[in-house]
N, C-alpha and C positions, 0 to 999 in steps of 0.2 A: 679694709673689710672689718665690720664688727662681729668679736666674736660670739660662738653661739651664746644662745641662752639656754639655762639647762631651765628642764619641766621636771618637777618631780610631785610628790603627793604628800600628802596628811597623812600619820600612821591610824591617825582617830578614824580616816575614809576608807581604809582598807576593809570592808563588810559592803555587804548588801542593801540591808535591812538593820534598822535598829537592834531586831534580835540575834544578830552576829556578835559574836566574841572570840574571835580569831585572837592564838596565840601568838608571840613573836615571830615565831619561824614560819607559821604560815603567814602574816603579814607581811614578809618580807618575800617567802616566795611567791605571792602573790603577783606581788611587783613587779618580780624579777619577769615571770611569766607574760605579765600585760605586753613588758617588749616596748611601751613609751612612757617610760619612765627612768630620770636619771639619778634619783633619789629618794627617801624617805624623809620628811619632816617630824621631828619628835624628840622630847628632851626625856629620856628615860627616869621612871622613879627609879632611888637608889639603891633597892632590892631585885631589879630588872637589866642592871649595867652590862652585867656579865653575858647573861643572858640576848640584851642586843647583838654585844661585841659578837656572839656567835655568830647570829642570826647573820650580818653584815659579813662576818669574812666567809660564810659558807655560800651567799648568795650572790656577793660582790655587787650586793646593793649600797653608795653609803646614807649616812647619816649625816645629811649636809648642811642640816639648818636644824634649831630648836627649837623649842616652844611654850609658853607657860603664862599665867596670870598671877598679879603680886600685888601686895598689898602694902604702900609703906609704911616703916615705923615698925616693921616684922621680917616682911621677907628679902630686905638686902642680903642677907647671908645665901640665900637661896639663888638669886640671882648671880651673885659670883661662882658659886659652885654650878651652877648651869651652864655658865661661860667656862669655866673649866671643864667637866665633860664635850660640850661640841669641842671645845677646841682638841681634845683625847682622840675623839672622833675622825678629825680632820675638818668637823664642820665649819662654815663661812660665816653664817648667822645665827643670832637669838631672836626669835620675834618675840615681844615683852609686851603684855596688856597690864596696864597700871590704873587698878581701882580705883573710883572717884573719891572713895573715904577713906585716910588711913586707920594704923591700928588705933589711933582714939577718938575714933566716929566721924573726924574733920574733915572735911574737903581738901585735898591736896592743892595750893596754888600752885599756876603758872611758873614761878619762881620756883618753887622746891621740885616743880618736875623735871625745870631743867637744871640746876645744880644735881638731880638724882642724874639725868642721863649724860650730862658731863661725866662725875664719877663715872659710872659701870661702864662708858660709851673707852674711857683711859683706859680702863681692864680690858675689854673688850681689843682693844687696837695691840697692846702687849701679847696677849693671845691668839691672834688671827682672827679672832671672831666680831664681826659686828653686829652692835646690841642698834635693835631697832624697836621702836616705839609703835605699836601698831593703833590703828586708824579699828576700832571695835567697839559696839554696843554696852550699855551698862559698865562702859571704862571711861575715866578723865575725859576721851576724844573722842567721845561720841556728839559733840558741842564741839560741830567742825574747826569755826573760828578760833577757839583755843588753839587747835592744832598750831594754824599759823604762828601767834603769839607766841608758842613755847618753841618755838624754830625760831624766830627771830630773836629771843632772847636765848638760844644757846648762840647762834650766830656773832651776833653781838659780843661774845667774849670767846670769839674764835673758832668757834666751835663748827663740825659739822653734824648736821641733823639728819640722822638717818629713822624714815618709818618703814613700816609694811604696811602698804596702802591694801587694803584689801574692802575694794570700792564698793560690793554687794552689801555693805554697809551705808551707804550713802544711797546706791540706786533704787533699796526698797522703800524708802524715804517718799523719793518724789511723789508729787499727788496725795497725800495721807497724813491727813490731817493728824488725825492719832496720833500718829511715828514724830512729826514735826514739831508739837507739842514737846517730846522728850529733849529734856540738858537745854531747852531756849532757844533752837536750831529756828523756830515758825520766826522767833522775836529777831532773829538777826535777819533774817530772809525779808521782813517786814519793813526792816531797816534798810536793807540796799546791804547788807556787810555778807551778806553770805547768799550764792546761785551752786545750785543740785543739779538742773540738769546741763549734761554736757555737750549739749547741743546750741548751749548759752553762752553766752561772754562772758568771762571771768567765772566761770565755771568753779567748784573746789576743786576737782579732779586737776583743770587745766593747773590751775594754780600751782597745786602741790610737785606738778611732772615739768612744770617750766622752772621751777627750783630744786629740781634736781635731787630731791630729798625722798623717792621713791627709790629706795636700795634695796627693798625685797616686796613682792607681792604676793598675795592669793589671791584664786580663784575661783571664786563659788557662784553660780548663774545665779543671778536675781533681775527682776523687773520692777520700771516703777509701778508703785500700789501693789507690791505683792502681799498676794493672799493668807492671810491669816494661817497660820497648821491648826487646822481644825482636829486634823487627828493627833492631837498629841495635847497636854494640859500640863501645866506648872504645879506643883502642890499644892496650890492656894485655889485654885482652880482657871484659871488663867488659860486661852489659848499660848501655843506656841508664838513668839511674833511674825515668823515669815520671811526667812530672809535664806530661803532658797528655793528656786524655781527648777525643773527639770531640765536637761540639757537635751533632753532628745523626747522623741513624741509618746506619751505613757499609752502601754495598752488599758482598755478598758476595767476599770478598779480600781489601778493604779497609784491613782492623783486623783484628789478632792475636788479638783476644778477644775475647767476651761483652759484649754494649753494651747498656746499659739506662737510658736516659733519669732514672727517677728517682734515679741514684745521684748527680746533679748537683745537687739540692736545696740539700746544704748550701755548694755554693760558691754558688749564684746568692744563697741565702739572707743570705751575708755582703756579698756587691755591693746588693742592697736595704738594708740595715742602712748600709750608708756612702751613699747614696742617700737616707734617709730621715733619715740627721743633718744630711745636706746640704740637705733643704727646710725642717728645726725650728730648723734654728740659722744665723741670720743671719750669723752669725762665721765660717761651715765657711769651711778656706781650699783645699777638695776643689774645681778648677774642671773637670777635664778626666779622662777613662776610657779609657789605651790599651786595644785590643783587639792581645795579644799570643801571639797560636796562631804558633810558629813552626820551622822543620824540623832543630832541633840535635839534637843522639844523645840529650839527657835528654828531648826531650819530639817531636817528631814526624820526625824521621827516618826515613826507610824507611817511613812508610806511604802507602798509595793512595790514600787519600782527599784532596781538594783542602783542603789548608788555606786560602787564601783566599777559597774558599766558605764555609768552615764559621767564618771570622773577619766574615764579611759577616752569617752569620745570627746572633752574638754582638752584633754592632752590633744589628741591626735588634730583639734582645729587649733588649737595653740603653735602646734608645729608647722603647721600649713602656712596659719598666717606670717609666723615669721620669717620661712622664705617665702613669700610673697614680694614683705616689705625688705627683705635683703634683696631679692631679683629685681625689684623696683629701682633701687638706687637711692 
């Protein structure tokens, strides 16, 4: 029998509304209260350490996984010291977004991103904690095809490749031209090197979860051609991009658009599929499912509806599904 899998949350998701700014303590008893949830996701700044520690031993919520964006040629230092916290923690993972540019404007190769996650991946294993390279927008891996390559070359010198697949990246993608345009993603699709939807052969989803290299995930509802966040603008003036869809049905004012339950198929479709490697293969190193609906200008800014309702009934089908497919066999 495979064992469970834990659901836990985003500490960024803990609010309603973008205009929430919930403190630690209630973040965490926030949590504790939902009643499905088996952890916190979040790497504290170093002014806030103490402050968690509280929060966690009063709530007996822990801090199971981390989280951060880095920049190389700067923030190596930051990255071990993050690994050091979770692992203070007792947490299991870092999930790590690594900028396309480093600190001297360059494009990071292929090569230096896997010699970087060799190093921090060796830190990482002395610690308990595994550093995962997540699958994120306006990062290295947003130019899905790279992903593969820098897995196959850490492979190649032994190594295993751990990401955080977190596919509502990929599924707002499909149909959108726009989005496809971005990091070359149209020119490999055009090529035969790269298929979005999972409903397809050789899918990237399928790809990444048949290599085994999906060791932590999040979850944030998206659909293909999701809608622009009209209500929300970048400084430049810029819509939000769109890369969250509601999880359950907005009352009226809500939501800027048109909401139809079945256009979330194919994400929940790809969360089953990493779900069901995780009970056929004894080996998954998938232990944990953040639920990560949360109120930045690309994905839920400015809207009414409560994101942490609607991340609470993402947990509670998350748990469903999975004994489903454990009752299944």
């Amino acid at each position: 029998m495979a064992q469970d899998l834990l659901i836990g949350i985003s500490g960024g998701g803990v609010v309603h509304t973008d205009r929430d700014a919930p403190d630690v303590d209630t973040i965490f008893r926030m949590v504790k209260e939902a009643g499905v949830f088996d952890y916190v996701e979040r790497s504290p700044p170093p002014l806030q350490v103490d402050e968690f520690r509280r929060a966690v031993d009063r709530h007996g919520i822990p801090l199971q996984a981390g989280s951060f964006f880095y920049m190389l040629g700067r923030d190596e230092p930051l990255m071990e010291w993050h690994l050091r916290i979770a692992a203070s923690f007792g947490g299991k993972a870092l999930n790590m977004q690594i900028m396309v540019r480093d600190a001297a404007g360059q494009r990071v190769s292929d090569q230096r991103l896997a010699d970087t996650f060799l190093w921090i991946s060796e830190i990482g294993a002395k610690l308990g904690v595994m550093a995962c390279f997540e699958i994120h927008v306006n990062m290295w891996s947003e130019r899905f095809t790279r992903v593969l390559a820098v897995g196959e070359l850490v492979e190649r010198r032994g190594g295993e490749f751990n990401i955080t697949f977190d596919h509502s990246h990929v599924i707002f993608k499909i149909g959108n031209e726009r989005e496809l345009g971005v990091e070359h993603n149209d020119e490999d699709i055009a090529a035969g090197r790269l298929e979005l939807d999972p409903y397809k052969v050789n899918n990237i989803s399928d790809l990444l979860i048949a290599r085994n290299w999906v060791s932590h995930a999040h979850a944030r509802p998206a659909v293909p051609n999701n809608p622009l966040n009209v209500w929300a603008k970048h400084p430049d003036g810029r819509f939000g991009r769109g890369i969250q869809y509601p999880f359950l049905r907005p009352a009226e004012g809500e939501w800027h658009a048109e909401w139809d339950a079945a256009r979330l198929e194919p994400w929940k479709e790809v969360l089953r599929r990493m779900m069901w490697h995780r009970r056929r293969h004894p080996g998954s190193r998938l232990r944990q499912i953040t639920v990560e609906m949360i109120p930045g200008i690309d994905y839920g800014a400015g809207a009414k509806y409560s994101i942490f309702e609607h991340s609470i009934a993402v947990a509670q089908w998350l748990r469903r599904t999975w004994e489903e497919i454990k009752a299944a066999g």
